[in-house]
N, C-alpha and C positions, 0 to 999 in steps of 0.2 A: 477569379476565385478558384480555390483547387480542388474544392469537392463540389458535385451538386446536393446544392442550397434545400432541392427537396428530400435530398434524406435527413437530414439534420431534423431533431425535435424543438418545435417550436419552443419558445422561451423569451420571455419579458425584457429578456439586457439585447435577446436578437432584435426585439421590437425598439428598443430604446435605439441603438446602435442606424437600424434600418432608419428611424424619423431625423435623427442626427445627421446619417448621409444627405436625405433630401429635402434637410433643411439648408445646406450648406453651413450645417453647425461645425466649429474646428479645419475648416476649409477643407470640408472632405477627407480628414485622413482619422483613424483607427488606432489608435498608440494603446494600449493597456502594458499592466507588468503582472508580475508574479514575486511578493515582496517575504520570502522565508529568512525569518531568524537562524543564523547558523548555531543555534545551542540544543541541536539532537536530528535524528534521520526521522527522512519524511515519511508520512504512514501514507494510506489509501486517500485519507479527507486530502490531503494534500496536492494526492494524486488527480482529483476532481478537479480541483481549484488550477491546477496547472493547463490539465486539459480545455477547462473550460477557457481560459487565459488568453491560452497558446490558440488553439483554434477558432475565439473568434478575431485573432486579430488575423489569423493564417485563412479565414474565410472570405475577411474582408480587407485583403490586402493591406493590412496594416501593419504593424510589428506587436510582438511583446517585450520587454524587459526581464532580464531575470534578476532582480536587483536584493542585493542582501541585506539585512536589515542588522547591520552589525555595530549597534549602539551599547551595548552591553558587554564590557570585555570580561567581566566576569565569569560568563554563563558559555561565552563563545570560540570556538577552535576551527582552526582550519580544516580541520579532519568532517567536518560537518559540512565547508563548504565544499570540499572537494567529493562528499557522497551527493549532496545537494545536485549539481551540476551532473555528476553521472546519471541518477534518478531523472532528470529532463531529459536529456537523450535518452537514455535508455527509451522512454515515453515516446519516443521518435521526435523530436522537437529540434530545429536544428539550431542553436544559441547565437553565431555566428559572432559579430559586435554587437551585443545586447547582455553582457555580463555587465553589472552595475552593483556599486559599493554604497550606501550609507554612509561610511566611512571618507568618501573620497568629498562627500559634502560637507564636513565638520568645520571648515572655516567658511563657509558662505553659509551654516545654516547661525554659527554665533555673532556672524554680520548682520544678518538678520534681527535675530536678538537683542543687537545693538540699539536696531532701529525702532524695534516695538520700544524700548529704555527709551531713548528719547521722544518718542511720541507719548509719554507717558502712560503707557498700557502695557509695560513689566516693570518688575522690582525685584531686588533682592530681601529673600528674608531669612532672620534669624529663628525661625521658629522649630524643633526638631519634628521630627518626623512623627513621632504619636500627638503632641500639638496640632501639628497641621491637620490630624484625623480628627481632632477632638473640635476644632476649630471650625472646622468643613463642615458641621450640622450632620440631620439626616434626612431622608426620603420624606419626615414630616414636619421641621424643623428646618429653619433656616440657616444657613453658616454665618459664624460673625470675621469679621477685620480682623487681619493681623496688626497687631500696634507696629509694626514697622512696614505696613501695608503706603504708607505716603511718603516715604523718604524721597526726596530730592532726584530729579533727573540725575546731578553730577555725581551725588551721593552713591548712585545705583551704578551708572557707568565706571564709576573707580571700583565700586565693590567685586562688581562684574569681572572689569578685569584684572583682580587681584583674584578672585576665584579661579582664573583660569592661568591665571601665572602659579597656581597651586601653593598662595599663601595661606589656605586655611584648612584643616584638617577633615575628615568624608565627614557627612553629615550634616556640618556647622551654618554652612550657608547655603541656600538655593534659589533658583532664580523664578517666579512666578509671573502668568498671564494674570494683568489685573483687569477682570470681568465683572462677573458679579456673584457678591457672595451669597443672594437670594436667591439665587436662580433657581427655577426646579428643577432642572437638569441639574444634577451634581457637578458630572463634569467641567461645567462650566464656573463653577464658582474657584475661582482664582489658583487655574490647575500649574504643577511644577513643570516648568520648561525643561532646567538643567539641574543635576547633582552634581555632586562632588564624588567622585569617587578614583582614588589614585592608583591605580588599576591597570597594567600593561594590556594593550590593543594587539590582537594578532595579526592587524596589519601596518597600524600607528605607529606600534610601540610604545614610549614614554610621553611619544607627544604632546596627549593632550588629559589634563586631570577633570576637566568634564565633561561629561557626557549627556546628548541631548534626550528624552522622555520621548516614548513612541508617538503620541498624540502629537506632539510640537515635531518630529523629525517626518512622518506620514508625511503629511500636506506638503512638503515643503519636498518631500525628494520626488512626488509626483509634480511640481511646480515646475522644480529644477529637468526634470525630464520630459518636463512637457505631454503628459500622461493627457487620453483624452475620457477615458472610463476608468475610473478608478473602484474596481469590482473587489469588494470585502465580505466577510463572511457578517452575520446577522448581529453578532454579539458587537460591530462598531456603528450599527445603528446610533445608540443615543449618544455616539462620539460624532459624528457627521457636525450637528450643530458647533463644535469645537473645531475640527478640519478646516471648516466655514470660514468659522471667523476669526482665525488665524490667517487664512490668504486673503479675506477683504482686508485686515487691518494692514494687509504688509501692502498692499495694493499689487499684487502679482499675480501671474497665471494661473486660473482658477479651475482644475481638474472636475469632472462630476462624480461623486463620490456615491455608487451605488452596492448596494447590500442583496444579498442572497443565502441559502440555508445551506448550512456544513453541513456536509455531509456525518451519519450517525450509523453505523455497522454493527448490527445485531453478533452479539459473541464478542464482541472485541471494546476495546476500549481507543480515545482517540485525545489522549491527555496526553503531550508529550513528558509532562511534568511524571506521571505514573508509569510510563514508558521509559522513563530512565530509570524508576525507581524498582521497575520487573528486571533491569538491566543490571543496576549495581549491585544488588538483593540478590539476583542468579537463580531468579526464578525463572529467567532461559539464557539460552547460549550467546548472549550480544543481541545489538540490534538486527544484525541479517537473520536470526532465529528464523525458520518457515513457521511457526506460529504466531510471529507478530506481525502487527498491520504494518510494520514499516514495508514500504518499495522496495528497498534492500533486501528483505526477508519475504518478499512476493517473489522477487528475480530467483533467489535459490531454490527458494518452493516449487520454482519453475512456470509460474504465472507469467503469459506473455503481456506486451507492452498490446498490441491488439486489443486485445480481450480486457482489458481495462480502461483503455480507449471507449470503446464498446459498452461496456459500463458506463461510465460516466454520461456518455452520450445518452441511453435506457432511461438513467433515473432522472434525468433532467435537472431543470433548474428551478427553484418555488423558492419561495417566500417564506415558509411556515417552518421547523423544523418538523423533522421527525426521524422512523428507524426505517432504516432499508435490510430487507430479510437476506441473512448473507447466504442464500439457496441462487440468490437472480446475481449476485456474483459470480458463483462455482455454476451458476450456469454460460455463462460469458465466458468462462475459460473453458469449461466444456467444450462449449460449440468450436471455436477457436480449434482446438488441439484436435478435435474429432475429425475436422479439415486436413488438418495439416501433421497431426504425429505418426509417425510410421509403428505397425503393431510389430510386437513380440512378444512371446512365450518366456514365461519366469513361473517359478511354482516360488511360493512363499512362507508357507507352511507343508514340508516335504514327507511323499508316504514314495519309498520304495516299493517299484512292480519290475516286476522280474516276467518276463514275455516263456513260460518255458517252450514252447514248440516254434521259438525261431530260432534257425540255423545260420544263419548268415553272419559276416563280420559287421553290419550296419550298412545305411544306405541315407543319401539326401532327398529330401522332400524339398517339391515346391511350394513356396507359402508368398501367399500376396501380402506387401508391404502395408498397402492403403487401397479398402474397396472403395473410400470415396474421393481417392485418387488416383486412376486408374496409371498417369505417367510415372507414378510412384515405381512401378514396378514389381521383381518377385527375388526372393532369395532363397537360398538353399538352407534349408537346415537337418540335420545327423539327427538318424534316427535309429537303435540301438535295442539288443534284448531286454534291456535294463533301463529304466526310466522312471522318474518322478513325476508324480502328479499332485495334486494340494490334500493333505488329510483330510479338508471337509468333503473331499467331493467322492467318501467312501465311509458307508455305514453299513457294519453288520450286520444289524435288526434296523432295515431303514423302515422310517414312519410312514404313512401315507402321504400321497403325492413327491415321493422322493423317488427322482426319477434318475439319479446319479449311481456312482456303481455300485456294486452290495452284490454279495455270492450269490453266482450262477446266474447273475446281468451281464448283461451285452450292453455297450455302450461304445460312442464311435472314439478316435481320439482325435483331434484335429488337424487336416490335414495329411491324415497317417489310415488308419485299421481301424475296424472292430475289434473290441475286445472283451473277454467276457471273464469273470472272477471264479477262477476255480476252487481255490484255498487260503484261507488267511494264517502268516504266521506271526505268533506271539511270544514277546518276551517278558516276564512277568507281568502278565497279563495285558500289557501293552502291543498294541498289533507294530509291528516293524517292517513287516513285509507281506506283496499280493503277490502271489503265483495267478495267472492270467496265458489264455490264448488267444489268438489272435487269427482273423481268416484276413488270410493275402490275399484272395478275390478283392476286397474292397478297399484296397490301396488309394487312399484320396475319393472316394464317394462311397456310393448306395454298392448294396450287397448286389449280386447280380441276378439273383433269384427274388430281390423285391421287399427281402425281409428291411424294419425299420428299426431307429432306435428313439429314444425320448431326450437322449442326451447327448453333449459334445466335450470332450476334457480338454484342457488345456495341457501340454506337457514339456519338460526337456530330457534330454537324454542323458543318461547318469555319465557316463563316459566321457560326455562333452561339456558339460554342464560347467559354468562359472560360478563358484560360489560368492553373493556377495551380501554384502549388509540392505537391509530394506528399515528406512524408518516410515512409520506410517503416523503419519500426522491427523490432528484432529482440531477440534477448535481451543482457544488457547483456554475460556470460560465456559462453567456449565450452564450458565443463564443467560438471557438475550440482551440485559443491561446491566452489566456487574458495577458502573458508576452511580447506579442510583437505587443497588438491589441494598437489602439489608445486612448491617454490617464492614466491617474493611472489604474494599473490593476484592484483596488477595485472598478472601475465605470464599467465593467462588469459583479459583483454579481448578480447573478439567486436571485433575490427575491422571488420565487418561491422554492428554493431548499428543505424545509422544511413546509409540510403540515399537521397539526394534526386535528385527527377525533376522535372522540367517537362512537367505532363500539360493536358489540355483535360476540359473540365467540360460537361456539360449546361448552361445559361444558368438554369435556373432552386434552381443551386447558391448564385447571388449573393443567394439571399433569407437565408442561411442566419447563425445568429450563434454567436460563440464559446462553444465548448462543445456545439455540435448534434452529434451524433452520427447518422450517416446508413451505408447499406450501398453501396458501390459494386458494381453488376451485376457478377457473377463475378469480384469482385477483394479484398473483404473488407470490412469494417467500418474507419470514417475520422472523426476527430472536427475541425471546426476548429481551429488553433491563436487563440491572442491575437497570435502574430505576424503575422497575418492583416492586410493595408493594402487599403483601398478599391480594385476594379478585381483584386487580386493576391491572390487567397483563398491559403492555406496549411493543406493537411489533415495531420493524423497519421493513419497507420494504427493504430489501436487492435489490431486481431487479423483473422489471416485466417481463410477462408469452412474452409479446411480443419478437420477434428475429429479431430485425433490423440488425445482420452482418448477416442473410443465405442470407437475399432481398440484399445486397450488394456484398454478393459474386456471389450470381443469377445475377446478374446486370453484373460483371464486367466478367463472364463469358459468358456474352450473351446469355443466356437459355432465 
């Protein structure tokens, strides 16, 4: 196994999985998949569900699948499976031979078909598609027969395959499981196997004009693959009994079809259906947007594969749905990047300080990369009469407890001097600029007479300074459930989610490539963007420095 066993959070499918091994259930081996529709980019729940997949079959030496579910040529584009596949790796998962199509089963799953036809337990029917709802009963209500519910074995097998030689137009005919129409499971009363639908396949083609129904292609591509857990989300719970008895009736490899809770992300939403509809609508920038839950839009956000990893692992696996606080997320990436981002100086909202009593042309300072990396290193950075610091961190009449700079404070700057605010100037009434001095005694620490200060600035040097775009992300909704809040969910959008600034960079920001993820000195964690142009870097804020899940675990612990 490749990790130890005892870090891993306990969980019910490990327990299933563990009794299986020492039953000598499946001869010992571990097989699961990971079965996404390629019609949109995969968000965070997805992200769970892979993880969980991928690692326990990687725990217990078994494999996963990555198997596409691409029965729907309607809804489906290559451009989805080709993010799909990126989003696994990225996750660290290595796919190797374990790419698998739906698709590549379309004539062994209508042989199949064949044979439930001759076994008389399917049929063709004539009935259209609100029929067939009106026919199916309800929750308290039984369904009745369709009158072409007993047509002839030979009847069904010609029908069958004249629907499939595409002699009959979408809609007209379908093919059904005949069960039972009393059932109190819905599902079960006499579900559609195949449509009609004449539809080009993004990998078919014209091949084939119909298409198999997810319930009847599920079982049967976990059959076909030999699947030994077949790990689905809660909502194919009351489909199980349908799974079932589809692979006893076929009399073939019978997978165990077990259920667990989607994941549910406070702020966000997890509908890929509504996820298109934020996407075509242009209520953000595509799917890679860093506001949506897609993987895609986590990577540019600058979310590592680690730290979601990490996550998934935290929240576990249950039974029951519910909402996971997206605080114990951006804490997981926190922790992650805190490890591992090297710091630098950016001011983001800029106040010009004018140093008057240095004389010098500029000088480089030593600054440590990572203090909780110490291999990390140090680097040089230009230090100048002239420099930027963040407007807030300068108030005229400051309030109490504001221990940042304000005339005739001393405050240190990072890295660099004390310095203290001599004069403020102002352009209609607007401050633009600090005349400030500075004592060279304290070049990089304490005064040498002992004197202290309250506070540390962050800064860059006007001179060397990169100007670059800062967008400052936020969550995409203003409530914790905007799928069940009051109203269209899109009258919850955070108008706010999206902040752009024109900030100044350390110079030695410009080494940096798309995708680097770095910590800006007391302002948060910033990953380049790809809209990044030579000379005009472009950061996302990925998450700030603040930890709202420790104050709520301190809370619900009672400290």
């Amino acid at each position: 196994m490749s990790e130890d066993r005892e870090n891993r959070t306990p969980n019910f499918i490990r327990n299933i999985i563990e009794e299986d091994l020492a039953s000598g259930k499946w001869d010992g081996r571990v097989q699961t998949r990971f079965p996404p529709e390629p019609n949109g980019y995969l968000h965070i729940g997805h992200g769970k569900a892979i993880c969980l997949n991928f690692s326990l079959a990687e725990e217990f030496g078994g494999k996963c699948n990555l198997r596409f579910d691409d029965t729907n040529p309607v809804k489906e584009e290559d451009e989805y499976v080709q993010s799909i596949i990126e989003d696994v790796k990225w996750l660290g998962f290595d796919l190797g031979d374990t790419i698998f199509y739906a698709s590549d089963y379309f004539q062994q799953m209508a042989d199949f078909a064949i044979d439930l036809i001759r076994k008389g337990l399917a049929y063709v029917d004539d009935l259209t598609a609100d029929q067939i709802r009106e026919y199916r009963g309800t929750l308290t209500e039984a369904g009745k027969e369709s009158p072409f519910r007993n047509r002839s074995v030979e009847e069904n097998l010609d029908l069958f395959q004249r629907m499939k030689n595409g002699e009959f137009p979408d809609g007209t005919k379908v093919l059904r499981a005949k069960i039972d129409m009393a059932s109190g499971n819905i599902n079960m009363r006499d579900p559609v196997m195949y449509r009609i639908l004449h539809a080009s396949h993004h990998r078919t083609g014209d091949t084939w004009c119909i298409y198999p129904m997810y319930d009847w292609a599920h079982g049967l591509e976990d059959s076909i693959e030999r699947i030994t857990h077949s790990i689905c989300t809660l909502e194919f719970e009351d489909h199980r009994p349908l799974y079932d008895w589809y692979l006893d009736a076929l009399e073939t490899y019978h997978p165990q079809q077990i259920e667990f809770a989607r994941l549910n992300l406070a702020y966000t939403i997890m509908s890929k259906r509504r996820l298109l509809q934020l996407v075509k609508e242009k209520h953000v920038n595509g799917w890679d947007d860093p506001r949506m839950p897609t993987l895609s839009g986590m990577r540019r956000r600058g979310y590592t594969p680690e730290s979601i990893r990490t996550f998934a692992e935290r929240i576990g696996v249950a039974k029951r749905d519910s909402m996971v606080d997206m605080a114990l997320l951006e804490f997981c990436i926190r922790e992650h990047l805190n490890a591992v981002a090297p710091r630098y100086m950016a001011v983001l909202d800029p106040l010009k300080v004018k140093i008057v009593n240095y004389e010098g042309n500029g000088e480089f300072l030593e600054c440590i990369n990572n203090p909780e990396k110490p291999e990390a290193g140090s680097r040089k950075v230009p230090f100048s009469g002239e420099l930027y610091i963040e407007r807030e961190d300068f108030r005229e009449d400051p309030p109490p407890k504001f221990y940042r700079l304000a005339p005739g404070r001393e405050v240190r700057l990072r890295y660099a001097y004390f310095i203290t605010c001599v004069d403020v100037i102002k352009e209609n009434g607007r401050i633009t600029e600090l005349h400030c001095t500075y004592d060279p005694q304290t070049r990089g620490g304490d005064a040498p007479d002992g004197r202290k200060v309250k506070s540390t600035l962050h800064w860059v040097s006007a001179r060397h300074a990169i100007p670059a775009e800062i967008r400052l992300y936020d969550r995409l909704f203003n409530v914790p459930d905007p799928s069940n809040a009051d109203g269209d969910f899109l009258d919850h959008l955070n108008p706010d989610s999206l902040q752009t600034t024109q900030g100044y960079l350390e110079p030695a920001l410009q080494e940096c490539r798309t995708g680097d993820r770095v910590q800006f000195e007391r302002k948060g964690y910033f990953c380049l963007d790809p809209d990044s142009a030579e000379g005009r870097p472009v950061f996302n804020r990925t998450v700030t420095l603040r930890d709202t899940w420790a104050k709520i675990e301190q809370k619900q612990s009672g400290d």
